[in-house]
C-alpha positions, 0 to 999 in steps of 0.5 A: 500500500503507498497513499500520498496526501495532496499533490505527489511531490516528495522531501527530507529530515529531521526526527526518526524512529523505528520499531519492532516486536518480537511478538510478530502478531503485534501492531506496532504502527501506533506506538510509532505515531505516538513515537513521533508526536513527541518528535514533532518540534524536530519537523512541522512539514511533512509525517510518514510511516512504513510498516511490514507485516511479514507479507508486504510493506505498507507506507502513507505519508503526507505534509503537516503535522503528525495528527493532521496526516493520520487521520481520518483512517489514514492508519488503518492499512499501516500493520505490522510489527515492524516499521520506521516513521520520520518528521521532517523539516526542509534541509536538502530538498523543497517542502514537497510530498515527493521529498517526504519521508519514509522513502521507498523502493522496490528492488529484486530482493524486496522492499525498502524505506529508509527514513533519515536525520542529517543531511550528506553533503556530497550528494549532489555528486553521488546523484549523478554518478547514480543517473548515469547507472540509470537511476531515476529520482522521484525527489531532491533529497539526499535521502533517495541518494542513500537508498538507492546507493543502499539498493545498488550494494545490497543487490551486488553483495546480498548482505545489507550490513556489508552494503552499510559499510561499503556506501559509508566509504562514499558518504560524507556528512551527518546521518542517522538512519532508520532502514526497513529492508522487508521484515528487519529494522537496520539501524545506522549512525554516522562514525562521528556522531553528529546526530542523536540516536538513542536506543529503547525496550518495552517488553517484547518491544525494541525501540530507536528514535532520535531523542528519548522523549519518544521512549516516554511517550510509549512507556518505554525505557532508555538503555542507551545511546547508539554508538557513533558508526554502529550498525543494528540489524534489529529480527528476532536478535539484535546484532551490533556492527561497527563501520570500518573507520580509523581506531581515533575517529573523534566525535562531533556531537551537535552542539546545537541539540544540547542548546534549542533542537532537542527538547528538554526533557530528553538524554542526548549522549548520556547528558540531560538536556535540561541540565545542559541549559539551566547550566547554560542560564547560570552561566550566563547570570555570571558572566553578564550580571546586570540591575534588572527587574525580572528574567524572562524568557523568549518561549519555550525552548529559552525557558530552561536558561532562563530559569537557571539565570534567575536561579543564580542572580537572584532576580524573580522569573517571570513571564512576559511574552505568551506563545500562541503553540498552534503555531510553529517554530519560526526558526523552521519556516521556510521563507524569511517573511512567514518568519518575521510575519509569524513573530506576532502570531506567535508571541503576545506580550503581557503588558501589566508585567512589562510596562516599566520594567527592565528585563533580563530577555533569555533566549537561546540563539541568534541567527539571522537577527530579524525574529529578534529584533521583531520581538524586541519592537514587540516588546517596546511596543509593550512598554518595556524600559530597558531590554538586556538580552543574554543568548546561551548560544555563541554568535553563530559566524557559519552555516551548518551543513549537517541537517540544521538549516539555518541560513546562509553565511551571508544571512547570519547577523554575526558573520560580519558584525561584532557583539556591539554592532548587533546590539545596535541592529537588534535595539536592546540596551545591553547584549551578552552571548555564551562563549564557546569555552563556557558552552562546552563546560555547560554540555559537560562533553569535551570540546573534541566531542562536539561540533561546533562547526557553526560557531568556528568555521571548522567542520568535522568533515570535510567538506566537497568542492561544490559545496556552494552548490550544494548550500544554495540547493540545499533549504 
């Protein structure tokens, strides 16, 4: 069964997970929808599932939010005790059906899907090399490169593990994936960890997701993380491989999960992430103190520093700004003025708690600058005295290649301005941002584990030739 919702069209990333019960009467396609609403700020655009009964796989997908795409009976035909399920926001790709997620192929061995966090850098070059072995691409994803690269070394060698570890020789970039090949969940993250993985159990139950809020939602419990270059082929056992990678091949865990992507309530590479950002807030309070009336947050995902620099100033923690949550994230909308025109949708200030007052605005990054200076007009609007605005990200200086789209190099306000002149362009009265010692202190990781690629220049990769090529297909 395929059903598409809305015209054919097709795109890509950004939260996985994957099931299988041992008890093979079992449905797992309900555990994996709940999986992926918890999942649901990791991507607003598009929702699928595949599913394998045993028989046949089944696989719908759609644009919009998890409950909008399954609804109306669009589960019913989705059995199984095995499948995968992706949300996704535009990295590599338009925001198309054609680049939603699961994505599936048919080959002489069988069936195949494959849903996918992060983005593969060179894959422009590799989709050539494919047309000319005569594939034909339905999408613009870095995802389709994938299965099929999968589907060419699974046909020559037979052994999905061993075709895993022939095409990480080819790919660069970050990636976890979960890969439904017939009736077995494969299991595969990057040998240098950049996107989170984390591994799950609930009876007879296995699961994979990309944070463990997705455990919580289903009842399950968290063993551990899946281990930078490993391999899970997931049946009736669970076999581990690992990638053939150098002994020293460092880490690089997005600095950017522990900071806004993940949500809080989730364990990253055995770090809390709520810890990792009331850290964030307390440090913040220590180095840029300042005479104010109240700390406030810029809801929701700044929530946690704020309340940690409260803790540790001493100033009362208050609320200022109330958030519309029917409305999405606006660091993910896809065009620049749904961005600025969603701030107001979005955040509506509480003018009785701000008129008058000077405030400690926390919020967890800067990026382009314009949703930020929207809401501090907001904000003045409302009356406010003094704004001293403290970021628990270091200025972003570089664009992310590795499934993060966050802008160009030219669109990001601290590529080319200092702390002082982005004071000026976003209107507070006082700025501070995190540096980059004191970020890795408050994730609690070494700073040779982490990537931080966005903040230096400096990418755990390397990155292609094309690569403007590729940024400029890339959001």
């Amino acid at each position: 069964m395929i059903m598409y919702q809305g015209d054919f069209e097709l795109q890509d990333k950004c939260g996985i997970i994957g099931a299988y019960s041992h008890k093979k009467s079992k449905n797992i396609s309900r555990s994996i929808y709940y999986g992926l609403y918890a999942l649901q700020h990791r991507g607003q655009e598009s929702a699928g599932i595949s599913t394998h009964n045993g028989e046949k796989m089944s696989t719908y997908r759609g644009m919009g939010l998890v409950c909008d795409v399954f609804n109306n009976g669009n589960m019913d035909g989705l059995d199984g005790h095995v499948g995968i399920g992706h949300v996704r926001y535009s990295t590599t790709g338009k925001s198309e059906i054609e680049n939603s997620q699961p994505f599936f192929s048919e080959f002489e061995s069988g069936t195949i899907a494959v849903a996918h966090n992060g983005d593969i850098i060179n894959s422009i070059e590799l989709r050539r090399e494919l047309k000319l072995l005569g594939y034909n691409f339905r999408s613009t994803t870095d995802s389709e490169v994938v299965c099929h690269l999968l589907t060419e070394e699974y046909s020559k060698t037979g052994d999905i593990v061993a075709a895993i570890k022939n095409i990480s020789k080819r790919i660069i970039g970050s990636y976890s994936f979960v890969i439904l090949i017939n009736e077995d969940l494969i299991v595969v993250r990057d040998p240098i960890g950049i996107k989170p993985l984390v591994l799950g159990k609930k009876d007879e139950m296995t699961f994979v997701a990309s944070e463990t809020v997705a455990f919580d939602v289903v009842g399950a419990n968290y063993l551990r993380d899946v281990e930078p270059g490993e391999i899970l082929v997931i049946n009736d056992e669970i076999k581990s491989y690992k990638m053939p990678m150098e002994e020293n091949t460092p880490r690089a865990h997005c600095m950017f999960e522990y900071v806004y992507f993940a949500r809080p309530d989730s364990i990253i590479d055995g770090r809390s992430v709520y810890n990792v950002r009331l850290n964030i807030g307390k440090t913040l309070a220590k180095e840029f103190p300042v005479d104010a009336d109240v700390v406030m947050p810029v809801p929701d995902s700044a929530i946690t520093a704020a309340i940690g620099y409260s803790r540790e100033s001493g100033l009362q923690y208050g609320e200022g700004l109330i958030k519309n949550r029917y409305i999405g994230r606006t660091f993910i909308m896809p065009t620049q003025e749904e961005r600025e025109t969603s701030v107001k949708l979005k955040m509506n200030p509480i003018k009785s708690e701000l008129e008058g007052k000077k405030i400690v605005l926390v919020d967890d990054s800067v990026v382009r600058g314009t949703t930020s200076k929207a809401l501090v007009n907001v904000l003045r609007e409302a009356g406010v005295k003094e704004i001293h605005l403290r970021v628990g990200c270091p200025p972003i200086t570089s664009p992310c290649y590795y499934g993060i789209a966050m802008a160009t190099k030219k669109e990001l306000i601290a590529s080319d301005k200092e702390v002082e002149e982005i004071r000026k362009t976003l209107g507070v009265d006082s700025l501070g941002y995190l540096d980059k010692a004191d970020l890795v202190k408050c994730i609690g990781l070494g700073r040779d584990e982490l990537c931080m690629g966005c903040l230096t220049g400096e990418y755990p990769t390397p990155l292609p030739e094309n690569i403007e090529e590729y940024e400029a297909n890339r959001c």
